[in-house]
C-alpha positions as CSV (number, residue, x, y, z in Angstrom):
1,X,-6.6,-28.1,22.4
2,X,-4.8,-25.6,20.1
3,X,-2.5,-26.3,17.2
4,X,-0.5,-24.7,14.5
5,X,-1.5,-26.5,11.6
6,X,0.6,-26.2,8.2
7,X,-1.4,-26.1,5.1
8,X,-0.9,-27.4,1.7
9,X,-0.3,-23.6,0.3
10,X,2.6,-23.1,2.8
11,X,1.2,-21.1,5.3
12,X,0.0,-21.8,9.1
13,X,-3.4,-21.9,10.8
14,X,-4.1,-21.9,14.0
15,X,-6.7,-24.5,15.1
16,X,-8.5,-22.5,17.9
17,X,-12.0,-24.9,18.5
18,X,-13.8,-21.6,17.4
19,X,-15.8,-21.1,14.6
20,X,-15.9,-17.9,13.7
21,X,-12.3,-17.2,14.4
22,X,-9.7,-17.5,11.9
23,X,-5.9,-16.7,12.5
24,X,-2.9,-18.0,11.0
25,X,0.7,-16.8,9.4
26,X,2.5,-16.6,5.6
27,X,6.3,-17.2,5.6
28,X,9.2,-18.5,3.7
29,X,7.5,-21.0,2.2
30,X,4.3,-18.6,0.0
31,X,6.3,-15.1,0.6
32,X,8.5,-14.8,-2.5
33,X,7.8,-11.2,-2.6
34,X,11.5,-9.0,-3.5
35,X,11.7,-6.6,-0.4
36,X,13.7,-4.5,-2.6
37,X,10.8,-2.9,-4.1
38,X,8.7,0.4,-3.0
39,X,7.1,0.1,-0.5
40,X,3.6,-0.1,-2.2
41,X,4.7,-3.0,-4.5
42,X,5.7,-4.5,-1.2
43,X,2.5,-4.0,0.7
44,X,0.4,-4.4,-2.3
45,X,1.9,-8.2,-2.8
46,X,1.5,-8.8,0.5
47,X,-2.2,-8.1,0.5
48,X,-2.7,-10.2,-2.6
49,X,-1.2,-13.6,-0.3
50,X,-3.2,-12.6,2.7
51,X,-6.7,-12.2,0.4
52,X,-5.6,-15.6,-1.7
53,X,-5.2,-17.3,1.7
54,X,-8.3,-15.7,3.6
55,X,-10.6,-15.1,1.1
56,X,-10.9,-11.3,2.4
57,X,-10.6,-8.6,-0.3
58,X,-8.0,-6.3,0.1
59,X,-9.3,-3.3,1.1
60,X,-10.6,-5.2,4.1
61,X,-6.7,-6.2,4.8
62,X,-5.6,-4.0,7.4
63,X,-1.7,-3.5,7.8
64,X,0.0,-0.4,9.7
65,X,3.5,1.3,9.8
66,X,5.0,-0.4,12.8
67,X,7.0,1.7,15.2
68,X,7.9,0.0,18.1
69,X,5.5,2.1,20.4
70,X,2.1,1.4,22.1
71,X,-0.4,3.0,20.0
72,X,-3.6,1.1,19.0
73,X,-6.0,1.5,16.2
74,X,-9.7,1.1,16.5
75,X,-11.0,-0.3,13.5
76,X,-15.0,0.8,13.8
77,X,-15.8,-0.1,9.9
78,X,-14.9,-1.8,7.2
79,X,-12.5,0.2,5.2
80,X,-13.8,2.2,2.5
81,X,-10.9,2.2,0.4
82,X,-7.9,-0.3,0.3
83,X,-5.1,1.7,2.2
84,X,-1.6,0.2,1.9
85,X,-1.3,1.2,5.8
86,X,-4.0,2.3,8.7
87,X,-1.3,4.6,10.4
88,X,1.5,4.9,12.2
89,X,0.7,2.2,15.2
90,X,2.0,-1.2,17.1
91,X,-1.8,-2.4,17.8
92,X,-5.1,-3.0,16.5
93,X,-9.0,-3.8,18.0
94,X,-12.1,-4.6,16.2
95,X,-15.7,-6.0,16.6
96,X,-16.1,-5.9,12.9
97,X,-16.4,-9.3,11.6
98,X,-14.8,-9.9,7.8
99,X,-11.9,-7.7,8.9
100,X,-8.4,-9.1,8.6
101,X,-5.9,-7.9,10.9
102,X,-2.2,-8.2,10.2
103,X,1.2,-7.8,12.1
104,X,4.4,-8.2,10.2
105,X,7.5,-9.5,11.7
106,X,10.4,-10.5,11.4
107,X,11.2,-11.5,14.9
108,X,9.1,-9.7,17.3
109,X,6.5,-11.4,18.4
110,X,2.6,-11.2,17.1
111,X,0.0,-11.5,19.7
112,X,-4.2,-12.0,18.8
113,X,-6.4,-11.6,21.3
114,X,-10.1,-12.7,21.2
115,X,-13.1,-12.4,22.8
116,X,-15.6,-15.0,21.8
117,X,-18.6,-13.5,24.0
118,X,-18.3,-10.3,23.0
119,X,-16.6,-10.8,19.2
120,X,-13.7,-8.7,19.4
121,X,-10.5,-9.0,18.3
122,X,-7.1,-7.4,19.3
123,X,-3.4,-7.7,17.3
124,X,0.0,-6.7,18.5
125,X,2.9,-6.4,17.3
126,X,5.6,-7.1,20.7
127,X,9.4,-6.4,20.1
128,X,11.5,-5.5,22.9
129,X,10.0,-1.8,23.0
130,X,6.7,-2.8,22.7
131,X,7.2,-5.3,26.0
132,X,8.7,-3.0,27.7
133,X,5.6,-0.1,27.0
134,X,3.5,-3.1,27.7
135,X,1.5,-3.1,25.2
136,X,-0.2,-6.4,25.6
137,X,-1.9,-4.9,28.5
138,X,-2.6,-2.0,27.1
139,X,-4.8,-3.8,24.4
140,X,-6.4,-5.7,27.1
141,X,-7.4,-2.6,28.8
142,X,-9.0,-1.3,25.8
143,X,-10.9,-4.1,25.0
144,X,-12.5,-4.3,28.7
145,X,-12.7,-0.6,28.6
146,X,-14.4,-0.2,25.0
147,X,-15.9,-3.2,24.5
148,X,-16.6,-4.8,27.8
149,X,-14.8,-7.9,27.8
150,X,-14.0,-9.6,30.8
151,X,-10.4,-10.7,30.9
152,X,-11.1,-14.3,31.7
153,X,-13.1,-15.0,28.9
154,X,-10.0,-13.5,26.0
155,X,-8.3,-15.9,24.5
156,X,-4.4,-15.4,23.5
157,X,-2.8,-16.8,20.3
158,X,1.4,-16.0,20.1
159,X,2.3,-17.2,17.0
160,X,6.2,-17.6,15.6
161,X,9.1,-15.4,17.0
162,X,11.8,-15.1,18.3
163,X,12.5,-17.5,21.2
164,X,14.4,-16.8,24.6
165,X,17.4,-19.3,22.9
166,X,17.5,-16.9,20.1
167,X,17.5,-13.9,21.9
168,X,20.8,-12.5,22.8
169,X,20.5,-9.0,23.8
170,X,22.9,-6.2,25.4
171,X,22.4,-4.9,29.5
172,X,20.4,-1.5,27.8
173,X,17.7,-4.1,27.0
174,X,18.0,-6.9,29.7
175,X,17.4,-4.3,32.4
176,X,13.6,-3.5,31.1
177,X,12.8,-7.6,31.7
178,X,14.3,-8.4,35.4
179,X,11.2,-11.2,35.4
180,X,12.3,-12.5,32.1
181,X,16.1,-12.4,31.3
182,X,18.1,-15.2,31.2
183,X,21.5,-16.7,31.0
184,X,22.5,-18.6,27.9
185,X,26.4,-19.8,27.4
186,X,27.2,-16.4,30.1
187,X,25.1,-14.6,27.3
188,X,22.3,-11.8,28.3
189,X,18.9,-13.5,26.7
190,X,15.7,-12.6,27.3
191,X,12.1,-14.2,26.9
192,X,9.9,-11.9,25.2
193,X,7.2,-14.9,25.2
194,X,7.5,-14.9,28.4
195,X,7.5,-11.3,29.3
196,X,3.8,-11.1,27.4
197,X,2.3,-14.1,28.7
198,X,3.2,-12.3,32.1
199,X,1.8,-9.2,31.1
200,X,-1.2,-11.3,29.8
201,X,-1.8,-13.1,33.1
202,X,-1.4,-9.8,35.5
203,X,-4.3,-8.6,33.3
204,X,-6.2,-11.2,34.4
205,X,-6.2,-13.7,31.0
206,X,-5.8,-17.1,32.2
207,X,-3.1,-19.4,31.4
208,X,-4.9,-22.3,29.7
209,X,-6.2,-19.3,27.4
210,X,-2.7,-18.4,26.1
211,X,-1.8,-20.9,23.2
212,X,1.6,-20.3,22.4
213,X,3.4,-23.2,20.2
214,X,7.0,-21.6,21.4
215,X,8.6,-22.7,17.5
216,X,11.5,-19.8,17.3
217,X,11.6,-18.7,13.8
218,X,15.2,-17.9,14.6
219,X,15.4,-21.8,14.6
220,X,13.0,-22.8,12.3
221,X,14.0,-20.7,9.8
222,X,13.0,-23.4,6.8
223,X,9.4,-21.9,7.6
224,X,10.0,-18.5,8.7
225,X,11.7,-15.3,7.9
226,X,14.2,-13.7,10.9
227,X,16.0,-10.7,10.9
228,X,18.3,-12.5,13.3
229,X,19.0,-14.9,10.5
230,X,19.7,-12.1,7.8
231,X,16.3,-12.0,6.1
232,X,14.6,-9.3,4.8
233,X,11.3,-10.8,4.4
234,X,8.7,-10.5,6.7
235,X,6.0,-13.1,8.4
236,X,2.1,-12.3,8.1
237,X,0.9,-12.9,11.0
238,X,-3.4,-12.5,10.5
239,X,-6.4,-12.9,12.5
240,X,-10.0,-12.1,11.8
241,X,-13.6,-13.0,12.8
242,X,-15.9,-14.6,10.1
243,X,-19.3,-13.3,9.3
């Protein structure tokens, strides 16, 4: 069975059962990084936790500019050079093993996908915009489409976000999730965990394949960094596949 383990340096890991998969998170507790600074001292200080935690060099860290939206990156190599960002996206897939891939948030949540039989390896990054372009299915499609997985066999790691108790929202976004919005205290919530597990089951992933610990960062914010709560910082969510 599937756990969030913490570790002695502060930040998560997942314990998945496979060995060459590796995912985990950085938060409160390692991120001391001033979010003040330009945005290369930013991303370059973020890269150095991720490569002291993974082991990866840097250049093989790959971050994007998070939009919102539903565009995917294919990574097909390892990076020749240690870019700060790999465009202007919401989504990443690989097959190549030794390649980090990271989603930053805040409160949104971070999805992994992985395919042990054919070793490939999807991120997203899911706010409320990115739910409601569906972008968990759309990285689903792509890897059955590119890299011929089969749906049953992808395994789904949501890691921590925020939670449908957290998540008050106005009617302009409660009307995209009819399936998944709530009532909390005659508040408008909505349960973006549960809108991409749905999205992850109607693609045909199954349900004892989506490992999601449900820990609200909202709540637990000790650990983690939330917007909600007034934080700047940001959560580094990573996942790759060892040689």
């Amino acid at each position: 069975m599937e756990k969030l383990l913490k570790y002695d340096k502060g930040h998560f890991r997942v314990e998945s059962g496979f060995s060459g998969f590796y995912a985990g998170v950085t938060g409160r507790k390692i991120n001391s990084i001033d979010y003040n600074g330009t945005y290369s001292e930013i991303r370059t200080a973020e890269k150095q936790i991720l490569s002291g935690i993974t082991g990866i060099e840097s250049r093989n860290i790959v971050m994007l500019d998070q939009v919102h939206g539903s565009m995917i990156i294919h990574v097909l190599n390892h990076p020749s050079s240690d870019l700060l960002s790999a465009g202007e996206a919401d989504g990443l897939i690989t097959a190549i093993k030794g390649v980090a891939l990271v989603i930053r948030t805040a409160d949104c949540v971070p999805l992994f996908l992985y395919d042990p039989e054919k070793s490939v390896l999807g991120a997203v990054h899911s706010g409320w915009k990115g739910a409601s372009f569906n972008i968990t299915a759309k990285c689903v499609k792509e890897m059955v489409f590119l890299y011929g997985s089969e749906p049953a066999d992808i395994r789904a790691f949501i890691l921590p976000s925020i939670g449908p108790e957290s998540y008050e929202v106005n009617e302009d976004v409660a009307c995209h999730f009819p399936e998944n919005t709530i009532s909390v205290n005659g508040k408008l919530h909505v349960d973006l965990w549960g809108s991409v597990e749905n999205s992850l089951k109607k693609e045909g992933v199954r349900a004892e394949n989506i490992f999601n610990p449900r820990i609200c960062n909202r709540i637990d914010h000790e650990n983690f960094f939330s917007h909600r709560f007034g934080d700047a910082g940001r959560n580094l969510n990573f996942a790759f596949m060892k040689y």
